[in-house]
Backbone as JSON Lines, residues from 0, in Angstrom:
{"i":0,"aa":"X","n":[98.04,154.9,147.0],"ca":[98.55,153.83,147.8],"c":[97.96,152.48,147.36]}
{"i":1,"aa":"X","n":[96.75,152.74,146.82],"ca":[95.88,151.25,146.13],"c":[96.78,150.53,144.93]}
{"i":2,"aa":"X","n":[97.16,151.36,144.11],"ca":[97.51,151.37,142.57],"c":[99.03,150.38,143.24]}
{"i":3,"aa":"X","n":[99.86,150.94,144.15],"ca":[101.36,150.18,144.45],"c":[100.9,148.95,144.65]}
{"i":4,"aa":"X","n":[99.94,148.69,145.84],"ca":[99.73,147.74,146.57],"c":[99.54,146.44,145.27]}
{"i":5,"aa":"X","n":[99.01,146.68,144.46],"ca":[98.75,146.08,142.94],"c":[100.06,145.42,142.21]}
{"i":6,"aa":"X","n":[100.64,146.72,141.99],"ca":[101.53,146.4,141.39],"c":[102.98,146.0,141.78]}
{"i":7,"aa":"X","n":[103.57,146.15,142.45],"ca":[104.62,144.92,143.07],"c":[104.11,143.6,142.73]}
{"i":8,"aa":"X","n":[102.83,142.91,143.67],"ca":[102.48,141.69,143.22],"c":[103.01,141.53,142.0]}
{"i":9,"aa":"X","n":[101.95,141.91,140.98],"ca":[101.91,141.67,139.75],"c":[103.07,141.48,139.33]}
{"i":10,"aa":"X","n":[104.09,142.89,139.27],"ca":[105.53,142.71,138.89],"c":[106.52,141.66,139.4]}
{"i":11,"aa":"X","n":[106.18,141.18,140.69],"ca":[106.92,139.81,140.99],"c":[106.22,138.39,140.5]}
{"i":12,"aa":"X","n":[104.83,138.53,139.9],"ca":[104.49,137.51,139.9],"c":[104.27,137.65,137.69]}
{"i":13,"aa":"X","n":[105.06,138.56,137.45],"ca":[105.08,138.43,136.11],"c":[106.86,138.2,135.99]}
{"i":14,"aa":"X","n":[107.79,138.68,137.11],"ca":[109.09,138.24,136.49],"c":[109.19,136.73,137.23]}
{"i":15,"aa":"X","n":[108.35,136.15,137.88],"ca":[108.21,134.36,138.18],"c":[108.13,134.28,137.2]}
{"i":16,"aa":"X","n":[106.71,134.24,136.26],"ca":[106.48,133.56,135.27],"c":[107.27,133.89,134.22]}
{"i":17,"aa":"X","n":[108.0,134.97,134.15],"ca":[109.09,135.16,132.96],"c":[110.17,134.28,133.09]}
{"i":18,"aa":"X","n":[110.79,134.36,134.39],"ca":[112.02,132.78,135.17],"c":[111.29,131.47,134.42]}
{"i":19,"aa":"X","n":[110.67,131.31,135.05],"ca":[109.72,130.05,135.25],"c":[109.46,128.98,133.78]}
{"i":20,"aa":"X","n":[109.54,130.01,132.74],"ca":[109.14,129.71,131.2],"c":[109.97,129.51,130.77]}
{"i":21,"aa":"X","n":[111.35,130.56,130.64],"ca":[112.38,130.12,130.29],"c":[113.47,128.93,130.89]}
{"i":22,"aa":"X","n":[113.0,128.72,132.53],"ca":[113.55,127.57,133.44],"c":[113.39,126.36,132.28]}
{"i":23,"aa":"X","n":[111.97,126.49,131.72],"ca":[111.48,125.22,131.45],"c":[111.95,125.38,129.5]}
{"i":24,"aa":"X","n":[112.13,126.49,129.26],"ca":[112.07,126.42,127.71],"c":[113.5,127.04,127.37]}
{"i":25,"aa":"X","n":[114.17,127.93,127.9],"ca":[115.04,128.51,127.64],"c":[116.24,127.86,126.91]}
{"i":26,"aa":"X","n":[117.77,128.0,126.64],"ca":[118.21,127.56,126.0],"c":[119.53,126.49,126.32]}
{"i":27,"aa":"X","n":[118.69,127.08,128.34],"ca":[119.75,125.98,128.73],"c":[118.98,125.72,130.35]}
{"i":28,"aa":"X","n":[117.72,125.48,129.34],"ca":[116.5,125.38,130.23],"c":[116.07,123.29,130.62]}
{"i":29,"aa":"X","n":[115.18,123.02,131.07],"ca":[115.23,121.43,131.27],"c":[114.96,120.91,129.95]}
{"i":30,"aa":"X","n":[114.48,121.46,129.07],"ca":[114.07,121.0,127.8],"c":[114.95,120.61,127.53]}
{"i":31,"aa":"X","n":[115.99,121.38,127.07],"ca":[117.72,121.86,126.27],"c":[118.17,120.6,126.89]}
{"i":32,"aa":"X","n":[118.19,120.59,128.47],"ca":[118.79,118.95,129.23],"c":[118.4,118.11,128.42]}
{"i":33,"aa":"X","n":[117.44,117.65,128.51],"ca":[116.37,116.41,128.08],"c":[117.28,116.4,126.61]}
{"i":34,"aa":"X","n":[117.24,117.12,126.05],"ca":[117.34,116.77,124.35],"c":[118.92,116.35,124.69]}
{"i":35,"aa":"X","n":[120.07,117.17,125.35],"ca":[121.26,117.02,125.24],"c":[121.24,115.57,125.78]}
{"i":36,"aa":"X","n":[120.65,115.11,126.94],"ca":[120.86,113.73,127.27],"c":[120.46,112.6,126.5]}
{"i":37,"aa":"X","n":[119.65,112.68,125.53],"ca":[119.07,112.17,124.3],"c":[120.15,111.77,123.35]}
{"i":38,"aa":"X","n":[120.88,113.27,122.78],"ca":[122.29,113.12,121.8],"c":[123.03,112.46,122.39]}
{"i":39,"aa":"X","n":[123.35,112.55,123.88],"ca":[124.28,112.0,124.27],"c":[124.27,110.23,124.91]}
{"i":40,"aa":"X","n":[123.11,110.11,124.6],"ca":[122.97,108.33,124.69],"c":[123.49,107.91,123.03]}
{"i":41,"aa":"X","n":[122.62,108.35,121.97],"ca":[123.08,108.27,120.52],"c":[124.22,108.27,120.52]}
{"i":42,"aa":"X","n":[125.24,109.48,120.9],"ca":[126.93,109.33,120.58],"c":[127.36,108.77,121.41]}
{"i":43,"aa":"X","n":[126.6,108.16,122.57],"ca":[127.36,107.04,123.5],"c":[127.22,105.45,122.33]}
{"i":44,"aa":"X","n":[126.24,105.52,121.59],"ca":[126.6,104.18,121.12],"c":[126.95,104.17,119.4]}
{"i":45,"aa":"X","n":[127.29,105.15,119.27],"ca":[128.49,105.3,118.26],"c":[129.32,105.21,118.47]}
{"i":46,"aa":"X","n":[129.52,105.61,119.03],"ca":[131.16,106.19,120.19],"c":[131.32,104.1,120.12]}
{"i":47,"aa":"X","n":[130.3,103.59,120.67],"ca":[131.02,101.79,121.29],"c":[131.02,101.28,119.68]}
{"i":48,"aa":"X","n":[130.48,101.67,118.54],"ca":[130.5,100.96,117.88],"c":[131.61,101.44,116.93]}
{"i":49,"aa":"X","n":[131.83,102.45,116.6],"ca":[133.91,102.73,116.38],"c":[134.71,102.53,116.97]}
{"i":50,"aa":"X","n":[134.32,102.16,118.45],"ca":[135.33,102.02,119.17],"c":[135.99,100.35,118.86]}
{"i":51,"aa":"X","n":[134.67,99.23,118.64],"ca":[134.9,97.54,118.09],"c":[135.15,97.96,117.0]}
{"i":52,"aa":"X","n":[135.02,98.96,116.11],"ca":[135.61,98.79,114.76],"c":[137.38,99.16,114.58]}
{"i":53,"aa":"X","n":[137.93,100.18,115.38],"ca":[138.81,100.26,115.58],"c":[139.75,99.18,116.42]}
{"i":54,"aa":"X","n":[138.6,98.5,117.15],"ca":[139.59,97.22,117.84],"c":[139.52,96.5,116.69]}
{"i":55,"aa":"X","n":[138.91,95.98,115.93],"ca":[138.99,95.02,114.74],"c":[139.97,95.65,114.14]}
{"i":56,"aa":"X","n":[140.32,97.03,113.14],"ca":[141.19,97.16,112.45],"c":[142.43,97.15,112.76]}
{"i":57,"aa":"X","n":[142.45,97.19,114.56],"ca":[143.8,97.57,115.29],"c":[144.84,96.1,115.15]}
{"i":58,"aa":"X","n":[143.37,95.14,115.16],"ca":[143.91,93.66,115.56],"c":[144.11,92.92,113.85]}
{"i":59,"aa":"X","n":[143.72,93.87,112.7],"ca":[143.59,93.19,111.27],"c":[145.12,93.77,111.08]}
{"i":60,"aa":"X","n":[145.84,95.0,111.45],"ca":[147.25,95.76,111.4],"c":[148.14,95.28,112.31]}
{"i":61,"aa":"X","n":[148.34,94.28,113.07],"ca":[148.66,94.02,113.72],"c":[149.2,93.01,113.34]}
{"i":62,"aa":"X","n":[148.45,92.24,112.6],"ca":[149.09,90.61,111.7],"c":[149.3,90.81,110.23]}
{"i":63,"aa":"X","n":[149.22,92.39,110.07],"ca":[149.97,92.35,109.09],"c":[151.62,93.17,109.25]}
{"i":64,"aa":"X","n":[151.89,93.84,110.58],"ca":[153.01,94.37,110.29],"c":[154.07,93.14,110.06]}
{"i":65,"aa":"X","n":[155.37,93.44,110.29],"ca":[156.52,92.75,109.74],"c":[156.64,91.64,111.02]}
{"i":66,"aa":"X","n":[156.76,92.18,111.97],"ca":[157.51,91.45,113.02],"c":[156.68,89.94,113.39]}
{"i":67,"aa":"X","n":[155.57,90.52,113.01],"ca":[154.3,89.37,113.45],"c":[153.43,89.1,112.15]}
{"i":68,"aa":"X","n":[153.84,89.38,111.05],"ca":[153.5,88.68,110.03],"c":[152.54,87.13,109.75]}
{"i":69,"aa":"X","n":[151.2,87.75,109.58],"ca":[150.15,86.01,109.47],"c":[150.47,85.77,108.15]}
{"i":70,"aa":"X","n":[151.11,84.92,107.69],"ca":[151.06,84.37,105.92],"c":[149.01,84.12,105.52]}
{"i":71,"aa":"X","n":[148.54,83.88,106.37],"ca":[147.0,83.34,105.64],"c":[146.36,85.01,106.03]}
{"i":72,"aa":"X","n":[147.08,86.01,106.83],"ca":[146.42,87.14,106.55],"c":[146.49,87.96,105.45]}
{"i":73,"aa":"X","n":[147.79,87.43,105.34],"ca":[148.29,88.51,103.84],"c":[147.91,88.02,102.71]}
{"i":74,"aa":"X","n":[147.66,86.39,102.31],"ca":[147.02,85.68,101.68],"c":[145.26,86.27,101.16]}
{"i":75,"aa":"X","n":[144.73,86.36,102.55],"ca":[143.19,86.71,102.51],"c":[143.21,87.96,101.51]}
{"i":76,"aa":"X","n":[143.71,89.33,102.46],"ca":[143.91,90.36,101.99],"c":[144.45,90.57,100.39]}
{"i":77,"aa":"X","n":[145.18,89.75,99.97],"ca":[145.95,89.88,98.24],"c":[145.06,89.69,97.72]}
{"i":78,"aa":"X","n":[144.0,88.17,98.11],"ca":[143.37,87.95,97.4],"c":[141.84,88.52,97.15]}
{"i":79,"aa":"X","n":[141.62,89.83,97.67],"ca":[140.25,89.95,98.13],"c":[140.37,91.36,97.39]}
{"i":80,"aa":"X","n":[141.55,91.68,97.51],"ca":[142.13,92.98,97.16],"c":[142.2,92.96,95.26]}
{"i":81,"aa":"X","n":[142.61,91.74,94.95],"ca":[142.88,91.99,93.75],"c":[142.04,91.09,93.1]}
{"i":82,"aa":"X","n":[140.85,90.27,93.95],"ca":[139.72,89.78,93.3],"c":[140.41,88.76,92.4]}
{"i":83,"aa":"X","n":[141.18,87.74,92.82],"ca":[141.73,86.24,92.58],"c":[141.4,85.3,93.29]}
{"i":84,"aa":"X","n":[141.85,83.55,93.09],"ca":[141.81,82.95,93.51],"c":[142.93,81.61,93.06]}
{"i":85,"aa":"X","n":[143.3,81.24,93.92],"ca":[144.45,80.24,93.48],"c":[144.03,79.32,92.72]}
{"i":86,"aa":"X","n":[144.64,78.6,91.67],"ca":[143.78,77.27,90.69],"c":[143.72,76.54,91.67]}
{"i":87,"aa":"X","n":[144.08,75.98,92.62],"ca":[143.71,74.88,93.36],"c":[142.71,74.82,94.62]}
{"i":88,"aa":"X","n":[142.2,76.39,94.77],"ca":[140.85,76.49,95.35],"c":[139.37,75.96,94.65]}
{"i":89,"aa":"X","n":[139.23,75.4,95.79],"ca":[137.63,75.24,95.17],"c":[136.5,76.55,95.46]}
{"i":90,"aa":"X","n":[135.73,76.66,94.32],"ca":[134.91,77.64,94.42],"c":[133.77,77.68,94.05]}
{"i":91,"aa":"X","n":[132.76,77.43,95.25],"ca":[131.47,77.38,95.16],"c":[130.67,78.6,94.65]}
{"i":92,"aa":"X","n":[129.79,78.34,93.64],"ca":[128.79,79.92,92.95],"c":[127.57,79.16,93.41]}
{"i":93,"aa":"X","n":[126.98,80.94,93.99],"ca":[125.48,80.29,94.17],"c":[124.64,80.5,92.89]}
{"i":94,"aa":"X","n":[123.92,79.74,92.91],"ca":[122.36,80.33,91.95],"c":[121.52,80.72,92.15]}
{"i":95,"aa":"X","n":[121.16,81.64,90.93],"ca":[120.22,82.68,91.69],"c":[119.25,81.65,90.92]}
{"i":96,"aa":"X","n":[118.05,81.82,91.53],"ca":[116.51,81.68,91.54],"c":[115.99,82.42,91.16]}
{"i":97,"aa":"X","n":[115.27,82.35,89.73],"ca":[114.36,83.01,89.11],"c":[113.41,83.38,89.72]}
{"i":98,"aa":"X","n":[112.91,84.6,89.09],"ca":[111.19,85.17,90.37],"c":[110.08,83.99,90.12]}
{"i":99,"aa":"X","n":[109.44,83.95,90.22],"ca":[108.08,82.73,89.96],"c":[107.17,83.9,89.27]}
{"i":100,"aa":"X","n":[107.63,84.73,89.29],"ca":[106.45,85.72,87.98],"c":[107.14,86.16,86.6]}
{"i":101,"aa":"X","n":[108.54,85.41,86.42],"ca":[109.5,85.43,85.58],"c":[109.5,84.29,84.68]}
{"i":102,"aa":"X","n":[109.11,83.37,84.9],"ca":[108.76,82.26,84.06],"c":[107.4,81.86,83.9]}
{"i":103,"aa":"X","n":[106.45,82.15,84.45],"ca":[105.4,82.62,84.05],"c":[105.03,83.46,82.67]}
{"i":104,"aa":"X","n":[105.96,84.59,83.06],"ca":[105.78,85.97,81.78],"c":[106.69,85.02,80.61]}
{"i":105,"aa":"X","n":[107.11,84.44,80.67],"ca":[107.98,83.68,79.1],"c":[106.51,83.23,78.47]}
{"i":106,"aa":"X","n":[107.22,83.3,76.98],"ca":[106.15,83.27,76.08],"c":[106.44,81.9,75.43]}
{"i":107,"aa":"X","n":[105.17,80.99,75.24],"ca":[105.25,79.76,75.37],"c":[105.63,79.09,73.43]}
{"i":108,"aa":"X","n":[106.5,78.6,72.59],"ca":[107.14,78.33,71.56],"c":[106.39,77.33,71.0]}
């Protein structure tokens, strides 16, 4: 009658801690939460930032179909596309700037 009195406890207080571990670790345990709410802030702000990229491309197709045709959109686009420029544009080049350890290293004549 000693030996029962023992063991129930034990056996309820070893399938707690068996619940209890996996509550906290299991695979759809608070951990598993925590991490899923984690991914799901990340693909919340992907999610907004395809979403302005798709409003931009929605609104770049938009002035180019037929009905609503931008002449300076289709302009931009030809020209960007096929890497031209009209002769009567002006066109500023920048310069690049030598390193300051690049004219230094030249060898003096």
């Amino acid at each position: 009658m000693r030996i029962t009195a023992f063991i129930f406890p034990l056996l309820a207080l070893g399938a707690g801690g068996y619940f209890a571990y996996h509550l906290h670790t299991g695979d759809h345990g608070l951990q598993a939460r925590a991490d899923l709410e984690r991914r799901k802030e990340v693909l919340e702000g992907e999610l907004a930032g395809l979403r302005e990229i798709k409003t931009r491309i929605e609104r770049d197709v938009a002035l180019l179909r037929p009905e609503s045709l931008d002449p300076d959109m289709l302009d931009e686009r030809a020209r960007a596309i096929l890497n031209l420029a009209h002769p009567d544009d002006l066109i500023l080049l920048k310069r690049r700037h030598a390193a300051p350890d690049a004219t230094r290293a030249l060898p003096k004549r």
